[in-house]
C-alpha positions in Angstrom: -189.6 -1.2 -59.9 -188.4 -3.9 -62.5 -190.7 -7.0 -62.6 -189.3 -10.6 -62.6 -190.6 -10.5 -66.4 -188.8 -7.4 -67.0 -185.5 -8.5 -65.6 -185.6 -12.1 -67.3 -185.9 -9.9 -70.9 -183.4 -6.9 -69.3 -180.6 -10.0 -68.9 -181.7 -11.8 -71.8 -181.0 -8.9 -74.2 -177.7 -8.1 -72.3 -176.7 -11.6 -73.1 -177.4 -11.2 -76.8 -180.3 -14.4 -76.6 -183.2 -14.3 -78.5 -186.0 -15.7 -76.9 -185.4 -18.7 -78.7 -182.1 -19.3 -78.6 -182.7 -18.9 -74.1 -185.5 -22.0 -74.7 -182.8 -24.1 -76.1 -180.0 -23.4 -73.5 -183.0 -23.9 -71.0 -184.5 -26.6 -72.1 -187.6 -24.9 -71.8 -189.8 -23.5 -74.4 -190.0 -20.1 -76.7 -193.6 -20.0 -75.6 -192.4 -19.9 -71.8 -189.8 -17.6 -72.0 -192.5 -15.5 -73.5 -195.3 -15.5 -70.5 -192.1 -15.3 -67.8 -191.2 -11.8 -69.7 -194.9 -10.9 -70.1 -195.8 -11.4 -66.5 -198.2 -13.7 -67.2 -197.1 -16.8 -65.4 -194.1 -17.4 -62.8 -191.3 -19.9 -63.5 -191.6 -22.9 -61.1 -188.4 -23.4 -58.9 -186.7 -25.7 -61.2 -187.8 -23.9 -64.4 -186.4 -20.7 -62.7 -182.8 -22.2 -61.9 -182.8 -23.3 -65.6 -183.0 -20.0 -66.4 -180.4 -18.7 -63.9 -178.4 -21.4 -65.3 -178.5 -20.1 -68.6 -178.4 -16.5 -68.3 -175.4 -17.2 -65.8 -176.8 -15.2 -63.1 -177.2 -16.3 -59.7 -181.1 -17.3 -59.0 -180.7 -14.4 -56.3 -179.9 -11.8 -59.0 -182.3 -12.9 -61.2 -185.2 -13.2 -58.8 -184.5 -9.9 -56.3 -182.5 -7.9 -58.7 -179.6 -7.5 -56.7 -176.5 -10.5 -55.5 
């Protein structure tokens, strides 16, 4: 089964981002994008729809895997 951190890099790299370049559409930082994709913390409800946001997934998708 995929983790959050899995899926977060899985979209990521089907989106063409670098790490990086996710932060700035984000707003958040490399070094966050990092620990979400590591597992080793969980984005808070507003960092999380950032992401969404900026992948261009629904929050749903992103979080569950599945629309």
């Amino acid at each position: 089964m995929e983790t959050l951190g899995q899926r977060i890099k899985r979209i990521r790299l089907e989106k063409g981002f670098t790490q990086k370049s996710l932060a700035k559409k984000s707003g958040l930082t490399g070094g966050q994008i990092s620990y979400y994709e590591q597992d080793l913390r969980t984005p808070l409800i507003d960092n999380f729809f950032y992401l969404a946001e900026a992948l261009g997934v629904s929050m749903d998708l992103l979080y569950k895997g599945a629309e």
